[in-house]
C-alpha positions as CSV (number, residue, x, y, z in Angstrom):
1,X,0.0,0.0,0.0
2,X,1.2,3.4,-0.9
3,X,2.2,5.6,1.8
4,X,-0.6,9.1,1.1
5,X,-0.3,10.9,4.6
6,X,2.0,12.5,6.9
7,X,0.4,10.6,9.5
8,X,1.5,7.5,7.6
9,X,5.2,8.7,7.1
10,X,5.4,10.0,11.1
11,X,4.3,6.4,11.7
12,X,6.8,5.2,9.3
13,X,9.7,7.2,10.9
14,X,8.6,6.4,14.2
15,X,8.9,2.5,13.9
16,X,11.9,3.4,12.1
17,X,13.6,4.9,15.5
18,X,12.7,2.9,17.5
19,X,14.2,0.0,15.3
20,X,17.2,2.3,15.6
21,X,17.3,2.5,18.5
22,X,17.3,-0.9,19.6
23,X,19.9,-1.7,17.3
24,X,22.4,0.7,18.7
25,X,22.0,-0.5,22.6
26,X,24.1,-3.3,21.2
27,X,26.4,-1.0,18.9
28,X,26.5,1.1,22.1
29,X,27.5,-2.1,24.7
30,X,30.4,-3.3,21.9
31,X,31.9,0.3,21.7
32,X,32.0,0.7,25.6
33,X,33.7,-2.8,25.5
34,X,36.4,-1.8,23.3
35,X,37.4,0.7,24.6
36,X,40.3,1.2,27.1
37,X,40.0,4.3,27.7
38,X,37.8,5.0,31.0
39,X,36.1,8.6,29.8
40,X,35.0,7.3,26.3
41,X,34.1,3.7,27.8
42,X,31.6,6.1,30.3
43,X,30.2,8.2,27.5
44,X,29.2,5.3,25.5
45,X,27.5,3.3,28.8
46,X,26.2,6.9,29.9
47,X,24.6,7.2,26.6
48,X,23.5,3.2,26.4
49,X,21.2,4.4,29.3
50,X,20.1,7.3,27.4
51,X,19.0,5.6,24.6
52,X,17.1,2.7,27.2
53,X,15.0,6.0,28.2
54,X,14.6,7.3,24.7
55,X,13.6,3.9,23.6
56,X,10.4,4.2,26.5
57,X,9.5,7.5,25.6
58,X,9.0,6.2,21.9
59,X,7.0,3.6,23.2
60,X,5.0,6.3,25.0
61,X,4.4,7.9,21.8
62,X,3.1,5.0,20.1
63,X,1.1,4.8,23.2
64,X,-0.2,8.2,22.5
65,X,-1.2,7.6,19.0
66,X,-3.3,4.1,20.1
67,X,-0.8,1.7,18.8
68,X,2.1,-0.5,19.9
69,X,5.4,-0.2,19.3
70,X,6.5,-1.5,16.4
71,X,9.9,-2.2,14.3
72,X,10.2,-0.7,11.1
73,X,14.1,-1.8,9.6
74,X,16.0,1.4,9.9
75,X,18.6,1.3,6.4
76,X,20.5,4.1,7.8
77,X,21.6,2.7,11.1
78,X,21.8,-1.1,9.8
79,X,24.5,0.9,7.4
80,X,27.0,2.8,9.6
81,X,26.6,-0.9,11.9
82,X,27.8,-2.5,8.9
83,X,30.7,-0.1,8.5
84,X,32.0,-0.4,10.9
85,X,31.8,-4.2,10.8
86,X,33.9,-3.8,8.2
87,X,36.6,-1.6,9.7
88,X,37.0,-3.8,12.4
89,X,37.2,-6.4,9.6
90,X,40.6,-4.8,8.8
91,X,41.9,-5.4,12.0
92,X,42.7,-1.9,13.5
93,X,45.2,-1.0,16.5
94,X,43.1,-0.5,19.4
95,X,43.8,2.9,19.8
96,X,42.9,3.2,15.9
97,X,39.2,1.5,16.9
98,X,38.8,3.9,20.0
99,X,39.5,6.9,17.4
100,X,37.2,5.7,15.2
101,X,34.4,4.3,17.1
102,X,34.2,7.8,18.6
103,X,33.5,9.3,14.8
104,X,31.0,6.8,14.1
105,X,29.1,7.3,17.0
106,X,29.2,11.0,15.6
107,X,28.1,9.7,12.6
108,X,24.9,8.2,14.2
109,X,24.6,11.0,16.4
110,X,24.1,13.6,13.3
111,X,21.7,10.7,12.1
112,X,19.3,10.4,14.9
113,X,19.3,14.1,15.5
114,X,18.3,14.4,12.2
115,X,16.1,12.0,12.2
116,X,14.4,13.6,16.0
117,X,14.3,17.1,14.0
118,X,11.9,15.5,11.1
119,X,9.9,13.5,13.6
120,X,9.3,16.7,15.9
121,X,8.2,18.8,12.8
122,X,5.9,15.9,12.0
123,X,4.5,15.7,14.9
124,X,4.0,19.5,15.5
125,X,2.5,19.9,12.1
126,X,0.1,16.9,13.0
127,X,-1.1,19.0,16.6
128,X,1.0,16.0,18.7
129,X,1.8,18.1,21.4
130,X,2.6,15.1,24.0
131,X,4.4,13.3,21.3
132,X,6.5,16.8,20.6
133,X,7.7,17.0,23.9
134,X,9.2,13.2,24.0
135,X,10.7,13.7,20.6
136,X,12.2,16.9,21.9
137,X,13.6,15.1,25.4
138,X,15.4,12.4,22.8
139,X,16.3,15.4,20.3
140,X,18.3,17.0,23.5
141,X,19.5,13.8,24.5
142,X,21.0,13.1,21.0
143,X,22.6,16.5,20.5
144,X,24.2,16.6,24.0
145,X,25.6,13.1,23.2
146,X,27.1,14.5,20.0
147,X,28.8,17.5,21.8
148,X,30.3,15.3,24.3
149,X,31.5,12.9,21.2
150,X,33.2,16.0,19.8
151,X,35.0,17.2,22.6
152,X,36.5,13.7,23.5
153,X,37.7,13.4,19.2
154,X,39.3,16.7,20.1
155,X,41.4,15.5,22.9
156,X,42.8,13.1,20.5
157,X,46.1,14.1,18.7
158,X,46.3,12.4,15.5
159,X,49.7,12.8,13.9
160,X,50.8,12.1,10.4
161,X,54.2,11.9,8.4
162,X,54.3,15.3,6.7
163,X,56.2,13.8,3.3
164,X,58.8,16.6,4.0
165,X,62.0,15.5,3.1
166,X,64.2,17.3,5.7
167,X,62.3,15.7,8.4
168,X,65.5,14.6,10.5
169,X,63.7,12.3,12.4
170,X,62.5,9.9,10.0
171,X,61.1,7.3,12.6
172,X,58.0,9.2,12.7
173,X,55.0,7.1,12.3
174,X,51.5,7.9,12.1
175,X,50.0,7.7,15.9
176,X,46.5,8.3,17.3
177,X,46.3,8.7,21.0
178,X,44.7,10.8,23.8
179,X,46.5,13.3,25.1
């Protein structure tokens, strides 16, 4: 059946984050477990728990609209899991998967929050009031995630071989680590 309404598509988008959602409590638990380093191992449990509540208040808005919550496959999210699948398929330093987890987790930040944005609008435009204000408390959520994401990549120093040949000390090597 063709999708005709914006009711239809906010239900589509909705089972659609909540699929997301779910999926990334396990993307979530991995990244924690990978890393060694304590503050981005916190940030990604701190954020698991997040996403536990933003996973209920989804359910709350499917309560809202008379329905139960239901899984729509979210492409976007299945992607970046696969990704970085793939990365780790090329068997990274650990330090190389800490950097990197951290900027795909920005990745699916920008997503969801893009995502949130559309589903707010939709709901606002459709006179969801209670509906707005969850979507809003996971739109916050998301966005304060992000900024704590790009604060930690910044602590990072990432340095490269600069191809110059009077580099005397020609040892260097391409390092990621925390300061």
């Amino acid at each position: 059946m063709a999708m005709q309404t914006i009711e239809e598509l906010f239900e589509h988008e909705l089972k659609d984050m909540y699929s997301a959602e779910h999926a990334l409590l396990d993307a979530l638990e991995q990244m924690a477990g990978e890393s060694s380093d304590r503050d981005i191992r916190k940030l990604f449990t701190q954020h698991r728990k997040e996403t536990q509540g933003q996973i209920k208040r989804l359910e709350k808005v499917f309560k809202t609209m008379g329905q139960k919550p239901k899984v729509e496959t979210c492409p976007g999210i299945e992607g970046l899991i696969k990704e970085k699948k793939a990365f780790v398929r090329e068997k990274p330093s650990a330090e190389l998967l800490e950097f990197y987890n951290v900027g795909a987790a920005q990745k699916t930040e920008r997503y969801e929050i893009t995502a949130y944005e559309n589903l707010v609008d939709m709901a606002d435009k459709l006179g969801m009031s209670d509906a707005v204000a969850l979507l809003e408390q996971n739109l916050a959520e998301e966005e304060g995630a992000l900024n704590r994401l790009k604060a930690l990549a910044s602590e990072f120093d990432v340095m490269e071989e600069d191809g110059d040949e009077n580099v005397e000390d020609e040892e260097k090597e391409t390092t990621s680590s925390r300061r």
